[in-house]
C-alpha positions in Angstrom: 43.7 8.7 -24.1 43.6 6.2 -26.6 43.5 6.0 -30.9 42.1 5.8 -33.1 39.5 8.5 -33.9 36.2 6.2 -34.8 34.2 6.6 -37.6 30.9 4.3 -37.6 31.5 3.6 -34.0 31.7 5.1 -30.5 33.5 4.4 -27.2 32.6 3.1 -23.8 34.9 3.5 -21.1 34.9 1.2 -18.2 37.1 1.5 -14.8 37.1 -0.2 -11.2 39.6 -0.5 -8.6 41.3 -3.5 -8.5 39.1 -6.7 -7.7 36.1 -4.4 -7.5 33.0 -4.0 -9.7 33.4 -1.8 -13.1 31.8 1.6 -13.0 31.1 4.2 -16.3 31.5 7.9 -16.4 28.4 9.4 -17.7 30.4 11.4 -20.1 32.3 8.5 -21.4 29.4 6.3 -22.9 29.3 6.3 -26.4 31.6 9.0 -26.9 33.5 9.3 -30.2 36.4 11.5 -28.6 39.7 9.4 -27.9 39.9 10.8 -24.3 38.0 10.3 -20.5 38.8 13.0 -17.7 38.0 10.2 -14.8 39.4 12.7 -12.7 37.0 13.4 -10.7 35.6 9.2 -10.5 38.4 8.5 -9.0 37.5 8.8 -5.1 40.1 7.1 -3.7 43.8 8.8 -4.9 45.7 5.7 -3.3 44.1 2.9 -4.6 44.7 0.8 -7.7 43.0 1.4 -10.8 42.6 -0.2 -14.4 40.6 1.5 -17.0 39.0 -0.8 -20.6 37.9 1.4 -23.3 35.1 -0.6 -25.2 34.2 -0.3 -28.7 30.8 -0.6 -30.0 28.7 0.1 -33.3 26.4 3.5 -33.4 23.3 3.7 -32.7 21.3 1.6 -35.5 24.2 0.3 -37.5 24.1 -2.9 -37.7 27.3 -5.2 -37.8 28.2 -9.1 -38.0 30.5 -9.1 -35.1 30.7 -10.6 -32.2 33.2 -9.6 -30.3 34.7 -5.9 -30.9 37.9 -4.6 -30.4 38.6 -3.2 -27.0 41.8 -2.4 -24.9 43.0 -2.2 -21.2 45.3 0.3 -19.2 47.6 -0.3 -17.5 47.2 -0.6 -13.8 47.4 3.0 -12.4 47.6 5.0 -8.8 46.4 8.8 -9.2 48.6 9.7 -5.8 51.7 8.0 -7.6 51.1 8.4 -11.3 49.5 12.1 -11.9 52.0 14.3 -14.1 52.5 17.3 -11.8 52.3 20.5 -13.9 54.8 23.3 -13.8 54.9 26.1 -11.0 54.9 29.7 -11.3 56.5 31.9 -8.7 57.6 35.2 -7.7 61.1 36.9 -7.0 61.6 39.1 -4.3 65.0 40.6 -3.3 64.9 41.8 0.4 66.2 45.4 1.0 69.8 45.0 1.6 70.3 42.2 -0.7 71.0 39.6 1.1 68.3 37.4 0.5 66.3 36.2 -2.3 62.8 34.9 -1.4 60.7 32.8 -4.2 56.9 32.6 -3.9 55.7 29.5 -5.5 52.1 29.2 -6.9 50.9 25.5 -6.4 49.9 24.1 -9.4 45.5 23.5 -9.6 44.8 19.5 -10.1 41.6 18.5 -11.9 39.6 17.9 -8.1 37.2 20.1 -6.2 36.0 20.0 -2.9 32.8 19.7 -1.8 32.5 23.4 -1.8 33.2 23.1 -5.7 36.5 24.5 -5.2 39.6 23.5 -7.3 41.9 21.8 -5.2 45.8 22.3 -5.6 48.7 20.0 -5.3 49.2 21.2 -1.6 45.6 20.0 -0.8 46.1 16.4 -2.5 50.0 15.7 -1.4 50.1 17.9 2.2 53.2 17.8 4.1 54.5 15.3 1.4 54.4 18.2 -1.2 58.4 20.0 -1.7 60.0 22.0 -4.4 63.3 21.3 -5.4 64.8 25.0 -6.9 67.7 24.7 -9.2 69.9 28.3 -9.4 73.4 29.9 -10.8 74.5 33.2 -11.2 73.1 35.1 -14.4 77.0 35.0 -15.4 77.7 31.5 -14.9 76.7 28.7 -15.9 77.3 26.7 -12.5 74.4 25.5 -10.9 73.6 24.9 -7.6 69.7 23.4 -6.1 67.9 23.6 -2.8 64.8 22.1 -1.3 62.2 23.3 0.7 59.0 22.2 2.1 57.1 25.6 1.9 56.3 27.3 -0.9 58.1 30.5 0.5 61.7 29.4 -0.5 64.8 31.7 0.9 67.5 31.7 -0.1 70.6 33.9 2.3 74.2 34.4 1.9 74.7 30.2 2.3 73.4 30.5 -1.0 73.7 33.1 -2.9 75.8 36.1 -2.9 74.4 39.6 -1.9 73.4 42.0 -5.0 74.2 39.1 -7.7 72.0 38.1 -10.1 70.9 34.8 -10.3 68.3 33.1 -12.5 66.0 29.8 -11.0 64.2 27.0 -12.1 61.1 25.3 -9.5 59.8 21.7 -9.9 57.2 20.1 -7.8 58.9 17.6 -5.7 57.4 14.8 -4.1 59.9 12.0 -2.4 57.8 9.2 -1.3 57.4 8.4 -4.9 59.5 6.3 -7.1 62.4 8.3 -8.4 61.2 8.6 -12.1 57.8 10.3 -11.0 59.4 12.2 -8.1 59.8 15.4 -10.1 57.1 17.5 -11.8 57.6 20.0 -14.7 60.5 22.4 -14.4 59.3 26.1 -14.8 60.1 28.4 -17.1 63.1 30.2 -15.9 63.4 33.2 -14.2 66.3 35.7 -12.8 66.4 38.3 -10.0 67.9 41.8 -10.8 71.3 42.9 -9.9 73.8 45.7 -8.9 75.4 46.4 -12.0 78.9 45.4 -11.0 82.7 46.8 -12.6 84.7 43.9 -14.2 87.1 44.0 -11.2 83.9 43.6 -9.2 82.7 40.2 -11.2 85.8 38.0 -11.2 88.3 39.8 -9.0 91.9 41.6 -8.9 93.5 38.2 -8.8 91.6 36.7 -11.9 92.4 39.3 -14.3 96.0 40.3 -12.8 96.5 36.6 -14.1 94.8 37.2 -17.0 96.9 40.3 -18.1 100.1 38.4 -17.0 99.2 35.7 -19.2 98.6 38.1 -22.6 102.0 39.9 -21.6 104.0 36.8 -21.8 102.6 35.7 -25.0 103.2 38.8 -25.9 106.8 38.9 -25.3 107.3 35.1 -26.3 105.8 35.7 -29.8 108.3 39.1 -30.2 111.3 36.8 -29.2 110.4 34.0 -31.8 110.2 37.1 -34.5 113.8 38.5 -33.5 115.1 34.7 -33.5 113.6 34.2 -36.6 115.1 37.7 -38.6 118.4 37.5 -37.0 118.7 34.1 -38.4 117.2 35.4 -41.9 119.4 38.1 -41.9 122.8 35.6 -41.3 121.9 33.0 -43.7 121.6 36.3 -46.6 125.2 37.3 -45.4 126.8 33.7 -45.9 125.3 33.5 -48.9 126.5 36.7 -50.3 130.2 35.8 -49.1 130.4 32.7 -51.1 129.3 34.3 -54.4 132.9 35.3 -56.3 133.1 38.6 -58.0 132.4 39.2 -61.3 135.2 40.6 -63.7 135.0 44.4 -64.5 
């Protein structure tokens, strides 16, 4: 993608792997959009690419230049580069609720095969291809995140706890890249459902024994401070009044 939007001229884009001859995209002659899917141009995912996007007067307008403006990319690898889109999965919760099993979509790339099928991410990145899954209790706000290499993640009772609810976020995840295009999109997030659970049930005898303790205390401090504070009213009023001499009749 590249600006500006032209107005009496048109784009040519030009690209070539590195130290190779320069190819067009038949779409991408002339064109006056600001934008050249070479998605499907570029055979070779793993090699090293640079783009030039070349701009040119239309058709029969005649101009005194001779030399116009034109740009290049910077150098690019479709394997290591692509933005990976965001997943969509699935939440299942197994019968006796102690497992929580998320079924990933893989996200569909721009490529088909030669049987004009859309390839996805798992087709392009293989066995290199995990998901990272980022979870916490619907009640909490601690997280917690797992990776897995399928894109049937479960999750037991080393991760979660049985009936709870708990919401997730998925990410493509893809390790043998540099660490600032390792991760693709997060999801949008999504929870399982849960028993319905008492307060005792949630955070425990202890926690709100402690909790109750706590209120009685401050209770019982604040009512001391008041008794302190009127028995001390009440004895300055006293002094006062014995100090005062009495009036004649």
């Amino acid at each position: 993608m590249w600006d500006p939007k032209p107005s009496n001229y048109s784009y040519t884009v030009e690209y070539s792997v590195i130290g190779q001859n320069r190819k067009k995209n038949q779409h991408c002659i002339r064109t006056m959009e600001t934008e050249c899917d070479l998605s499907n141009s570029l055979v070779d995912l793993k090699a090293i690419y640079s783009a030039d996007v070349l701009s040119e007067p239309l058709r029969g307008v005649n101009s005194d230049r001779i030399e116009f403006p034109h740009t290049s990319s910077e150098r690019f690898t479709p394997y290591e580069d692509t933005l990976i889109g965001r997943p969509e999965f699935k939440i299942e919760v197994s019968k006796d609720k102690r497992k929580i099993i998320l079924y990933v979509e893989d996200p569909l790339t721009a490529l088909f095969n030669e049987q004009n099928q859309q390839r996805t991410i798992r087709d392009v990145f293989a066995d290199e291809l995990q998901y990272k899954v980022t979870f916490g209790k619907a009640t909490s706000t601690g997280k917690k995140t797992k990776i897995s290499a399928s894109s049937e993640i479960e999750l037991d009772t080393r991760d979660v706890d049985p009936g709870v609810s708990y919401c997730f976020n998925v990410q493509a995840y893809i390790p043998s890249r540099r660490t600032d295009k390792q991760l693709g999109e997060l999801s949008q997030r999504q929870c399982s459902p849960g028993d319905d659970k008492s307060v005792f049930e949630e955070y425990g005898i202890g926690v709100i024994a402690t909790f109750i303790l706590l209120i009685i205390i401050i209770i019982v401090v604040a009512i001391g401070v008041t008794v302190v504070c009127y028995r001390r009213r009440r004895n300055a009023n006293r002094s006062g009044k014995e100090g005062v001499p009495l009036r004649s009749v």
